[in-house]
N, C-alpha and C positions, 0 to 999 in steps of 0.2 A: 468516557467520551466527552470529549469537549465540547460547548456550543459550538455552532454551525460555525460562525465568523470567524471564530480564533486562528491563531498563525498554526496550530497543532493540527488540531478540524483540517484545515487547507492543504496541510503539507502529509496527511497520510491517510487520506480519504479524501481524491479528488474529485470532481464531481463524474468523469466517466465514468468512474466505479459505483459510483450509488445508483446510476443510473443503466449500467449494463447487469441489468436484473436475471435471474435464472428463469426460462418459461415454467419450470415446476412452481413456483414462489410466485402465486399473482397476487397482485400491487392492488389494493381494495383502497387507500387514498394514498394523494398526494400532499405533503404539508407545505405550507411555503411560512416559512418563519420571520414573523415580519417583528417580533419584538425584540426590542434593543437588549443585549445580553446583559448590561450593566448600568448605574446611572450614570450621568454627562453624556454619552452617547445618542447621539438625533440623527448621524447618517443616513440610517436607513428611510427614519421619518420624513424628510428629506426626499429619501428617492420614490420613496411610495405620491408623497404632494407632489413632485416633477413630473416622473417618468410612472403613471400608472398603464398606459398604454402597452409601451413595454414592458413592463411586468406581467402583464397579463400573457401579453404575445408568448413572451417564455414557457409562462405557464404550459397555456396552452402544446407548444412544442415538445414539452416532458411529460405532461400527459401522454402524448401521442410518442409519445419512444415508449415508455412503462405501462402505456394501455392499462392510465389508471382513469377510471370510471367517473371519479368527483378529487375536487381539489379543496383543503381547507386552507386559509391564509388567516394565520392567529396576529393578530396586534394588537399590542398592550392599549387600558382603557384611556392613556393619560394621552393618545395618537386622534383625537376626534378629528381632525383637518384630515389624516390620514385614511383613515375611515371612510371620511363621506366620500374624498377624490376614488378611491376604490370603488364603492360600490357606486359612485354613480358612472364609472367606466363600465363596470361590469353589464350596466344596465344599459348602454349606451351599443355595447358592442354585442347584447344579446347573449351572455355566456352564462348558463344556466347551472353549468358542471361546478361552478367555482364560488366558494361563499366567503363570506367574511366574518370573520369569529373575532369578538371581545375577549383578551383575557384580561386578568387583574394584575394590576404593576406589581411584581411580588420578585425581587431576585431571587433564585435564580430562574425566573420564566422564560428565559431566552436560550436554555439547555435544551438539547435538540431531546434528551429521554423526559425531561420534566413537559414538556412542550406536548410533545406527545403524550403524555397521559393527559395531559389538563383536556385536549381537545378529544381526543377517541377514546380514552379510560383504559388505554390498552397500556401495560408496563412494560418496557422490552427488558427481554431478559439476562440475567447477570452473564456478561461475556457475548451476548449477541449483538445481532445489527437489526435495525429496524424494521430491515423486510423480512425480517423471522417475525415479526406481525403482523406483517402487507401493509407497511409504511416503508415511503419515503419521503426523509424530508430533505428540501436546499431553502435559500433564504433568499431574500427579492434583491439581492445584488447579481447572485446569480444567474437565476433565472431573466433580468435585464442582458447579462452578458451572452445568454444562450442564444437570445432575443436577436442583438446587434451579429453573433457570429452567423447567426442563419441568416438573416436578412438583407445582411448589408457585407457579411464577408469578412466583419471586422472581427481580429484578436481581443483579448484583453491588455488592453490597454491605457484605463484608466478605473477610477474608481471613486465613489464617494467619500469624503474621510472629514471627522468632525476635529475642532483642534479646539481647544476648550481650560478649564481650568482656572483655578484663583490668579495662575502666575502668568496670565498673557492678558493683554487688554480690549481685544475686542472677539469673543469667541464665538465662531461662526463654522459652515459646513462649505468645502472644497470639493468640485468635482477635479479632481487629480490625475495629472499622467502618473505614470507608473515611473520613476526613476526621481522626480522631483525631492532634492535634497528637504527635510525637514525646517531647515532657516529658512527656505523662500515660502511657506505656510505661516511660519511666525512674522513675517515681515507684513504679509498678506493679511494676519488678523491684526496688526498693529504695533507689534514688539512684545518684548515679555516687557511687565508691569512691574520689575522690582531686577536688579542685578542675580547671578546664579540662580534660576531656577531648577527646580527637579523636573527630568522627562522623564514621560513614563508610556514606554508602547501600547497600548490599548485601554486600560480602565483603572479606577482606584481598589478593585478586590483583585484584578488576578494581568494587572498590568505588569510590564517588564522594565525594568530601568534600563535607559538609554546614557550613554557617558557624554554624547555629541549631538548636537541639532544637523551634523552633516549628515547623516545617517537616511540614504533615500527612503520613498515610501515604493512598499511591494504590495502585493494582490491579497495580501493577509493583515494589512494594516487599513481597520474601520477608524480609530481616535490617537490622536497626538494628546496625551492627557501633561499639563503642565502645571504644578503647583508651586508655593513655596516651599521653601528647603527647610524642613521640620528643628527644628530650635535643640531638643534634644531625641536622643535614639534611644527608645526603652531597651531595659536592662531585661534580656529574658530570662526568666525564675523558673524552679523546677517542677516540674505538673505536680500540682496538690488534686491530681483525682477529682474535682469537682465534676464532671459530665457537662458541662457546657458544650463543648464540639459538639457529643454525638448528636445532645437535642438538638441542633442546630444545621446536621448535615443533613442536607436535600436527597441523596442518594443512599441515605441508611446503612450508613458504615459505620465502623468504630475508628473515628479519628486518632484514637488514643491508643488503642492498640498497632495499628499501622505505622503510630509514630515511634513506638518503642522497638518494635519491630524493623524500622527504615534504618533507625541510627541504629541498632545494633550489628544493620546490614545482612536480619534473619530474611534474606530477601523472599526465600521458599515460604515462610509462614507470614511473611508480608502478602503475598498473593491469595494466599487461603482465604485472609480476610478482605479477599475481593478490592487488590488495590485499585487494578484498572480499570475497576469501578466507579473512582472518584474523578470527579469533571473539574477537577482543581479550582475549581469557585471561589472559595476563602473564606468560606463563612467561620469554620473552624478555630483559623487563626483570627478574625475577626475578631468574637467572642473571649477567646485565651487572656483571660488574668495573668498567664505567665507570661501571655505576649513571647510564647514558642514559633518561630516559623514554621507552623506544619505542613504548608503545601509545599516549601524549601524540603522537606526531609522526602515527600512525595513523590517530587519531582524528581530528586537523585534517586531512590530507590528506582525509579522507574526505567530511567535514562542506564543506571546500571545492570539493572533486567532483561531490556535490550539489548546490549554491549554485549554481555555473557549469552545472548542467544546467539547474535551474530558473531560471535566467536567460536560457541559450538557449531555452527551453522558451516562456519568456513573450515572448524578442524575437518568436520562430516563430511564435506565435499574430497578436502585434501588427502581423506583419509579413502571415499570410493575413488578416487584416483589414484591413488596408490596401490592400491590391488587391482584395479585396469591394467596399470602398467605391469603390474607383475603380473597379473595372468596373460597380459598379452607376450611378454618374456617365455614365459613358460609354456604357451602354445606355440611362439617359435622354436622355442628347442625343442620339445615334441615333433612341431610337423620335420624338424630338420634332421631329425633323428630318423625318424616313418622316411625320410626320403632315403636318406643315406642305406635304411635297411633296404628295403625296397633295388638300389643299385645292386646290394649287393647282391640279394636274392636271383637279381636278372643275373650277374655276373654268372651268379654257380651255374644258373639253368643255362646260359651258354657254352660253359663248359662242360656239360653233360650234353649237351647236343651234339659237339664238337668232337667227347670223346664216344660218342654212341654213332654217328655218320664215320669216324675211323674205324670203330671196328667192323661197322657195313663194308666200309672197301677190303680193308683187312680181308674179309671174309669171301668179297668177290674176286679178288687176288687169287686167294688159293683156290678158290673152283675153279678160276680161270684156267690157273696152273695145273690142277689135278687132270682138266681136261684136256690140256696140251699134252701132259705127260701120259694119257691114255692112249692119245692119238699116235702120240710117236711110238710107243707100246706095240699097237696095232698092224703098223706099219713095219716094224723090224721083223716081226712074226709072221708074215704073208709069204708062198711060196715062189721062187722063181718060173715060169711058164717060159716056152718054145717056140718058134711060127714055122710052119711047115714046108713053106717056102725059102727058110731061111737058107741058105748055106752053108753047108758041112765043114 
């Protein structure tokens, strides 16, 4: 899992879902992640010195959804302005539930599992989500926008965003609509300081290169990182096994086996060692003598991992569909067949009716008959008689 902020974080773990908790699962704290995930990044710093009112409000309000009991809000130690403005709201607005935690500037502090161990000691576990320890955490951008949605009705719609870097000339924090092309933030901190710059969507370990300054800003973008365009591209060399990475990964993986793993495209034995595990941080590649792109190899592994699920995912479907459709075939020609016998069945029994009521007449026929012919029998047989009066 990605830190909170990230455009990955954002786009597949939105904040309903963190917060539409299971009642068997109770929320024993609430985190609000106030440390900037990377350096150059002051966004949030920012919005905690502006907007701690709202922050808090938020709070408050996901408290009260997760009926969670206490809230921790972690910021990094190098935030002292931050700090005070917090807790002297807190203290202002009487919220007792809600503290404020120092942690130490240490990348990567701003990883929502690192984050959470620093403050509760709890580890989430490999393949879980947080509130499989009775945490939840979101970050004070959020919790501001849950703030403004409840109270004022408002969408999201804008956003904090730092624009920073060697290659711009006056680097400074924007509160942002949501669509505002990335050139009118450059213009806004002064221009870039040198022709071609490199952009780069979020941070210098786990930032995305951008080809265009036209490129709007959306609900996933905390920093506009701009530097100069690097003189030469190191040559990458082939892993000489030094263990560099793994000392170095925050999440206690084997960088180096995942990586041999990734490019080989062993994606099934890539996941054994726990790949989506790794919060693509960079430290990894940071470290690398070979100057390997490992979280490049990560990343495909990943994005192919899902590909192939959602592939079997939709054969799976097309395929209980396909037997729907046939067994529903095949229950029509059944029922249609049960009907067809069925007619026929009436058929014969009409005809047995038909021929069992004929031979009833049949039968009354000839009585009838037998007893005409008795009678006229009767009749031919009787004596002729005399009247005494008659005349001779």
């Amino acid at each position: 899992m990605l830190p909170e902020s990230s455009a990955w974080a954002a786009r597949y773990f939105p904040s309903a879902i963190k917060l539409n908790v299971h009642d068997h699962i109770p929320v024993e704290s609430l985190i609000i992640n106030g440390a900037e995930c990377e350096p150059y990044i002051t966004c949030d710093d920012r919005l905690m010195q502006e907007q701690p009112e709202e922050i808090i409000g938020g709070i408050q309000i996901m408290m009260h959804i997760i009926n969670a009991p206490q809230c921790l809000i972690g910021v990094e130690d190098n935030k002292p302005q931050a700090i005070a403005t917090l807790q002297a709201t807190l203290t202002a607005m009487d919220e007792t539930r809600v503290q404020v935690i120092t942690v130490p500037t240490l990348y990567p502090t701003g990883s929502e599992k690192q984050l959470i161990q620093i403050l509760t000691g709890k580890e989430v576990p490999s393949g879980g989500r947080p509130a499989n320890v009775g945490v939840v955490c979101h970050n004070t951008a959020t919790a501001r926008a849950i703030y403004r949605a409840i109270h004022h009705g408002e969408p999201l719609i804008d956003r904090y965003v730092t624009v920073t870097g060697e290659g711009i000339t006056q680097p400074a924090n924007f509160d942002v609509p949501l669509g505002t092309p990335i050139q009118h933030l450059v213009e806004q901190a002064g221009g870039y300081a040198q022709p071609d710059p490199q952009l780069l969507d979020g941070r210098p370990m786990m930032g995305v290169k951008l080809p265009s300054d036209q490129i709007p800003i959306v609900k996933a973008t905390n920093c506009i990182l701009i530097t100069r365009p690097a003189d030469t591209t190191p040559t990458v060399m082939p892993c000489i096994r030094c263990g560099r990475c793994a000392q170095s990964c925050p999440a206690s993986l084997l960088p180096q086996q995942l990586y041999w793993h990734a490019r080989a495209r062993e994606f099934e034995k890539a996941e054994n060692y726990h790949l989506f595990d790794c919060i693509e941080c960079g430290c990894c590649a940071y470290v690398c003598p070979s100057h390997i792109p490992l979280v490049d190899y990560y990343r495909f592994a990943k994005a192919e991992i899902r590909t192939q699920r959602d592939a079997k995912n939709k054969a799976e479907r097309a395929r209980e569909r396909h037997d729907f459709h046939q067994e529903r075939l095949e229950r029509a020609k059944r029922e249609k067949a049960e009907k067809l016998a069925k007619h026929k069945q009436q058929a014969q029994a009409g005809d047995a009716d038909d021929s069992k009521q004929a031979a009833i007449r049949a039968a009354l026929e000839r009585a009838k008959a037998k007893k005409a012919q008795a009678a006229a029998s009767a009749n031919a047989a009787a004596p002729i008689t005399h009247s005494e009066n008659a005349p001779e």
